[in-house]
C-alpha positions, 0 to 999 in steps of 0.5 A, a space after each residue: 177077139 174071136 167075133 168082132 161082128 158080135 163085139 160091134 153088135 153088142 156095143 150098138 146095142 147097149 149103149 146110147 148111141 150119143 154117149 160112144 166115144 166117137 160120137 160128133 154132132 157134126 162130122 167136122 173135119 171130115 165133112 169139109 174135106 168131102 166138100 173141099 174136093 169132091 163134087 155132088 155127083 161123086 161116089 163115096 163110101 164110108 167105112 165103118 160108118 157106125 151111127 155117124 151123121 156124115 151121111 145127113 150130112 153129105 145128103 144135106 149137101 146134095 151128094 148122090 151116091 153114098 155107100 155105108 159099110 158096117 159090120 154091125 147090123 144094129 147099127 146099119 137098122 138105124 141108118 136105115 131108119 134114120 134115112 128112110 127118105 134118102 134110101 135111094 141114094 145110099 147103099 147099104 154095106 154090112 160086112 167086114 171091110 176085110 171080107 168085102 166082095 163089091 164090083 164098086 169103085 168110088 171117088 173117095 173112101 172115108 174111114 174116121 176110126 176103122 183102120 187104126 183098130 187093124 193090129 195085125 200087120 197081115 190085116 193092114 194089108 188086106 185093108 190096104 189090098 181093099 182100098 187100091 181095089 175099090 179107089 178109082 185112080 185119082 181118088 181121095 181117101 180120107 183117113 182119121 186115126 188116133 194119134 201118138 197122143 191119143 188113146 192106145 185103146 178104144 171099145 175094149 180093143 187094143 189100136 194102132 196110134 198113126 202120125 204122118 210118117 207111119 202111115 205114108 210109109 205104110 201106104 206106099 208110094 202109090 198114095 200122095 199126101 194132100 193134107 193133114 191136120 189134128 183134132 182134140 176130140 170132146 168125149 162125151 164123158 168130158 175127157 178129149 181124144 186126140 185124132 189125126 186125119 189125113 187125106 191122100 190122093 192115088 197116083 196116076 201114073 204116066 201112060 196108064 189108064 186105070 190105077 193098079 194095073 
């Protein structure tokens, strides 16, 4: 697609926010997750955040330092508005998270339904180059995708499905698997989605200060 900026401004823009096929009241797995392992004081970004209340959610919780990473400036207008007395606790991020240029490192990177619309292998890497760039060593990155079962397709864009093997063996030996789990997701037109989330923890390697060198 020639613009997707334009793409994802358009879908913020024309659709009720409650209808979009990613919409959660609670962000359920991701959430208690967060929770599991990270503190208050831990520095996370979500990529792609879209409209999505894990941001409440997280602030409800009393974490700190939340960055939101979108590519659609109406979406990033209604964050803005909705957290309008948290605003010093969120940074705002309306990019490309291909194109992303931030000196920032976080604790975890939080990405439910970002990666799997990267099709092109060249753009896979380039988001994988981002991640180790900007995940402190010993940090979480938590990743939702569809699963073999799930949608090939979502917002008129072709996806990439992920199961447990695909996408360890995409990331390298440089991430350790945590955990994994599935989610039949309601759509709000009745229909179900199916999602897998994986956590992964960077390896820190004997002797060595930083992660990446």
């Amino acid at each position: 697609m020639a613009d997707i900026r334009a793409h994802w401004n358009a879908l913020h823009q024309n659709k009720n926010h409650n209808e979009v096929s990613w919409h959660q009241v609670r962000s359920t797995i991701s959430l208690d997750w967060i929770l599991d392992v990270v503190d208050k004081d831990a520095t996370i970004i979500d990529v792609g955040c879209g409209v999505s209340v894990l941001a409440d959610n997280l602030l409800a919780q009393g974490y700190q330092h939340l960055s939101l990473l979108e590519i659609s400036l109406s979406a990033i207008e209604v964050m803005k508005i909705r957290l309008a007395d948290c605003l010093e606790q969120v940074h705002f991020y309306n990019d490309n998270i291909l194109d992303l240029q931030i000196q920032s490192r976080f604790d975890l990177w939080h990405d439910r339904a970002v990666f799997h619309f990267l099709t092109d292998e060249k753009d896979q890497k380039t988001y994988i180059e981002k991640l180790k760039q900007h995940l402190k060593s010993d940090g979480y990155f938590l990743l939702s995708t569809f699963s073999p079962t799930g949608p090939k397709q979502c917002s008129d864009l072709n996806i990439v499905q992920y199961d447990t093997d695909k996408i360890t063996r995409l990331l390298g030996a440089d991430f350790e698997l945590i955990k994994t789990t599935h989610e039949t997701h309601p759509h709000p037109n009745g229909t179900t989605q199916d999602f897998n989330y994986f956590l992964f923890r960077t390896k820190k390697y004997p002797n060595k200060g930083v992660f990446f060198l």
